[in-house]
C-alpha positions as CSV (number, residue, x, y, z in Angstrom):
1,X,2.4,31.2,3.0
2,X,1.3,27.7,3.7
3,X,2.6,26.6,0.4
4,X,6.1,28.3,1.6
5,X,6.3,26.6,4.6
6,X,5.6,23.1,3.0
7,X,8.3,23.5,0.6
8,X,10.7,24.4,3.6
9,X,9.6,21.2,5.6
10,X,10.2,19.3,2.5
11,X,13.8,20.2,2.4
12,X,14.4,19.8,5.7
13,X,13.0,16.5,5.6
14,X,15.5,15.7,2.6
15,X,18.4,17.1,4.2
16,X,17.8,15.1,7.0
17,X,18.0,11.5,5.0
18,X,20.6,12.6,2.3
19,X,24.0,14.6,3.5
20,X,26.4,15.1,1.4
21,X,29.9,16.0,3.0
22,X,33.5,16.6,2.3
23,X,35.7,13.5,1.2
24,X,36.9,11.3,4.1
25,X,37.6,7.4,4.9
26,X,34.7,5.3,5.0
27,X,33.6,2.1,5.8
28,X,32.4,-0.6,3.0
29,X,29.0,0.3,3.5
30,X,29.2,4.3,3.1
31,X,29.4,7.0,5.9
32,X,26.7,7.3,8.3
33,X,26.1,10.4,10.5
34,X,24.0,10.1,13.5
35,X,22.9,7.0,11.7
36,X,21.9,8.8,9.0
37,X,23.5,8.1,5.3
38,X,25.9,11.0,4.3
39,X,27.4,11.1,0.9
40,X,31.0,11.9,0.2
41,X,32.4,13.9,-2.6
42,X,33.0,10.3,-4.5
43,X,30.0,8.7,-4.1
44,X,26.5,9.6,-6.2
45,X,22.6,8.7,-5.0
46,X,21.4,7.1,-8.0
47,X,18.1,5.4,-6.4
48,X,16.1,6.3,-3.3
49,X,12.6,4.9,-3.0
50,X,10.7,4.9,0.2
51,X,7.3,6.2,0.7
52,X,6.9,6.1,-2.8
53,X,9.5,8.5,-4.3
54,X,9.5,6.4,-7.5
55,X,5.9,5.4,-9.0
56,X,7.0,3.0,-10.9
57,X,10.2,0.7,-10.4
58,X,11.1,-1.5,-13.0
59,X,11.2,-4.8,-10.7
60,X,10.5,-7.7,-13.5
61,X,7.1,-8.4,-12.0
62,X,4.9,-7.6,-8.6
63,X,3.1,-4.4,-8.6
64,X,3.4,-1.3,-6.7
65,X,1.0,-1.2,-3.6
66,X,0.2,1.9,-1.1
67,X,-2.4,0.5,1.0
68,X,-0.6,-0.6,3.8
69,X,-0.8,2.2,6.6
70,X,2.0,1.0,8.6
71,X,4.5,0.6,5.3
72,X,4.0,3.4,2.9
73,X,4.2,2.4,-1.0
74,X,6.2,-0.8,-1.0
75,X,6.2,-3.1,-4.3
76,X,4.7,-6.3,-3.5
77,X,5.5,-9.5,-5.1
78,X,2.7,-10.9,-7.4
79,X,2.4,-13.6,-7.9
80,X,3.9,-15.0,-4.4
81,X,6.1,-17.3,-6.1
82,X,7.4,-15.5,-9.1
83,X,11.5,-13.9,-8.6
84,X,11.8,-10.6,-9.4
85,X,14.7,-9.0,-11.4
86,X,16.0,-5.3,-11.6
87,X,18.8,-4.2,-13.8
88,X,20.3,-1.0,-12.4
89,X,22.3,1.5,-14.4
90,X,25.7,2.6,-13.0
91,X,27.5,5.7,-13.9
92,X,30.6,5.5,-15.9
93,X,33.9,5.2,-13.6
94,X,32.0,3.1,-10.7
95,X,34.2,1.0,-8.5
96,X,31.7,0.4,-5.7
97,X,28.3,0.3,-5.5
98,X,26.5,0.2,-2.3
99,X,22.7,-1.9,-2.2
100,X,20.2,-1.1,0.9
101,X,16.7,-2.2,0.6
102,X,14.3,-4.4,3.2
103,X,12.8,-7.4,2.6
104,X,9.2,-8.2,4.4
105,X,7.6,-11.5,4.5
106,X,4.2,-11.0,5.3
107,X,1.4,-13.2,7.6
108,X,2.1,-16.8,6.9
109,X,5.5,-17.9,6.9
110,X,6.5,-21.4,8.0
111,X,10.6,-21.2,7.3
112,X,10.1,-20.6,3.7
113,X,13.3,-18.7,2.3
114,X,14.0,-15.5,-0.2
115,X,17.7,-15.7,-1.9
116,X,19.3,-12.6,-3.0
117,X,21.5,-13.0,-6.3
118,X,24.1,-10.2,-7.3
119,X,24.9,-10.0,-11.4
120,X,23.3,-13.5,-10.9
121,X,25.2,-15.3,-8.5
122,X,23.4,-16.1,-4.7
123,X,24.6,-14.3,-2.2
124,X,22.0,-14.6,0.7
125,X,19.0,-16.9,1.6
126,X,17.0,-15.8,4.6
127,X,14.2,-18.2,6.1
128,X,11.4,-16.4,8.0
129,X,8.2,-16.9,10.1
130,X,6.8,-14.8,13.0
131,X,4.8,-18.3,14.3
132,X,6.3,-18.5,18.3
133,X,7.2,-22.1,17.8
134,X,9.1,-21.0,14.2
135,X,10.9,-18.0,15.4
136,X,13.9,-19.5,16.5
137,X,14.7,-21.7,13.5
138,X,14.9,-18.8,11.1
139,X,18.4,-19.1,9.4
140,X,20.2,-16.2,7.3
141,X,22.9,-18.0,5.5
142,X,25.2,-15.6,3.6
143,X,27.0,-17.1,0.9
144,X,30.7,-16.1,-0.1
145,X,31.5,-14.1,-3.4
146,X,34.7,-12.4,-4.4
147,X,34.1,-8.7,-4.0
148,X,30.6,-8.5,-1.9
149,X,30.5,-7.8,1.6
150,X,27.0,-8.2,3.3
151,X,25.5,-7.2,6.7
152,X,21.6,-8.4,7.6
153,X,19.5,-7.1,10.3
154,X,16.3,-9.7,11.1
155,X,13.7,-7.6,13.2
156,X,11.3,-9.1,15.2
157,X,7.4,-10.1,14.3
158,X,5.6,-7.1,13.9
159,X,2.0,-6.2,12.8
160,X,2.4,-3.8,9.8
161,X,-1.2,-3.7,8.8
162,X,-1.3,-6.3,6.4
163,X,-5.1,-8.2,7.2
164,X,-4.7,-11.5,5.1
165,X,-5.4,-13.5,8.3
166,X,-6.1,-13.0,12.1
167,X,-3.3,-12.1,14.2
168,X,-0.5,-12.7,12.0
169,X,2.3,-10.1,11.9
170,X,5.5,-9.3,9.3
171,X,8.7,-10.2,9.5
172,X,11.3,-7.5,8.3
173,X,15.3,-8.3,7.2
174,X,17.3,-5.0,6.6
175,X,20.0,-5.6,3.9
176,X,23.3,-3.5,3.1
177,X,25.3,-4.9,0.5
178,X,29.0,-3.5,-0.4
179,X,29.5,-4.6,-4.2
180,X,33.1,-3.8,-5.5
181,X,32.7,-3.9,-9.8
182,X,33.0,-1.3,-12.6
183,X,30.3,-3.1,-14.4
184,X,28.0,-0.6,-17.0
185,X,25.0,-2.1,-14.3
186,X,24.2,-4.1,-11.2
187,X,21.6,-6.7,-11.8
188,X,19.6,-7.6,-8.6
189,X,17.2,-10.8,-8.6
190,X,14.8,-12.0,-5.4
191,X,13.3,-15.7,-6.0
192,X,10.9,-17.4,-3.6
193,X,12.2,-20.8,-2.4
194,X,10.2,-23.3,-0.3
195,X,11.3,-24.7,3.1
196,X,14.3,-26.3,3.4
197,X,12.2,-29.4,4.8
198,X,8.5,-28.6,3.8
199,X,6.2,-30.0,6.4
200,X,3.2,-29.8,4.1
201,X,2.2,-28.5,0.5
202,X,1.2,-25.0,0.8
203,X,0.5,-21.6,-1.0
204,X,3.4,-19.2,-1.4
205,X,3.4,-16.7,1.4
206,X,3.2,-13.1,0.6
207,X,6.1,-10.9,0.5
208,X,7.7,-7.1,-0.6
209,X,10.9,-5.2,-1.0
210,X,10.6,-1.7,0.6
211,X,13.5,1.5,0.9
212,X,15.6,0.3,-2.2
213,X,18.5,2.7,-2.3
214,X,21.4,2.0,-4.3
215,X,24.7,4.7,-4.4
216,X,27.6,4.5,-6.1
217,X,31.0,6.0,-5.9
218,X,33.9,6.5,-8.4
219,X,36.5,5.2,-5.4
């Protein structure tokens, strides 16, 4: 019985992130319902990992890491200052592909950046720090590229249970990309860039990429 009702939570708990519906108009970024993604009769889920759906990605290097109460499984960049590549497959007839995933810089940031490359060409750099006198200089510079259309969403310091040092919290930027290609496969890259005016010489802060989801659709 118990086993019974576990399964039917599970589902419900499914049905709840993933919807698919009939074919309509939708935006660049996919149909949302009650701000939950719903999937159209064109489009296909082809990756969905948060709180560890997929064991192991295939991110270039960094290592998986579940110890982090507030976060769930989330794949941590190791070392700090090493990019990270991931070639994603695409189903035949793909027009559009559409790229969520988060981005957390963790404890010590003092402006340095993450830039985002699609099929290897930029198309974001983001400069973080929950310090209260570094806050306001974060800058998200989105950088123009035929057939990409990208939307950020930078959340506010706050403590996700990483203990590297006393009282620091994590900075989280949400990113939804809309990439128009019939490529074979999407090639995603992440690389660690120092301040854009260094103050001092320090260690690479921390950082992971959490709730990677990438759908495609044939129109």
């Amino acid at each position: 019985m118990l086993v019974t009702v576990g399964l039917m939570a599970l589902a419900l708990l499914a049905a709840s992130l993933i919807r698919t519906v009939p074919s309509y108009a939708v935006a660049e970024f996919g149909t949302k319902i009650g701000g939950l993604r719903a999937l159209t009769e064109t489009e296909r889920l082809i990756m969905f990992e948060d709180l560890g759906t997929s064991p192991e990605p295939d991110w270039s290097s960094g290592q998986r890491d579940d110890t982090q109460v507030g976060l769930g499984a989330i794949w941590l960049a190791a070392p700090a200052d090493a990019p990270m590549t991931r070639r994603i497959a695409l189903p035949a007839q793909t027009q559009r592909s559409i790229v969520t995933m988060d981005l957390i810089a963790i404890d010590a940031w003092t402006l340095e950046r993450l830039e985002l490359s699609v099929d290897g060409t930029p198309v974001l750099r983001q400069s973080f720090s929950a310090q209260p006198d570094l806050i306001a200089a974060q800058r998200t510079e989105v950088l123009s590229r035929d057939g990409i259309v990208l939307q950020t969403r930078l959340d506010g310091p706050q403590e996700l249970g990483f203990e590297t040092g006393p009282g620091l919290e994590e900075t989280r930027l949400s990113v939804e990309l809309a990439v128009t290609t019939a490529a074979s496969e999407l090639r995603l890259s992440i690389v660690p860039l120092p301040a854009a005016d260094p103050a001092t010489e320090a260690q690479p802060p921390m950082w992971a990429i959490d709730n990677l989801m990438v759908i495609a659709a044939d129109r």
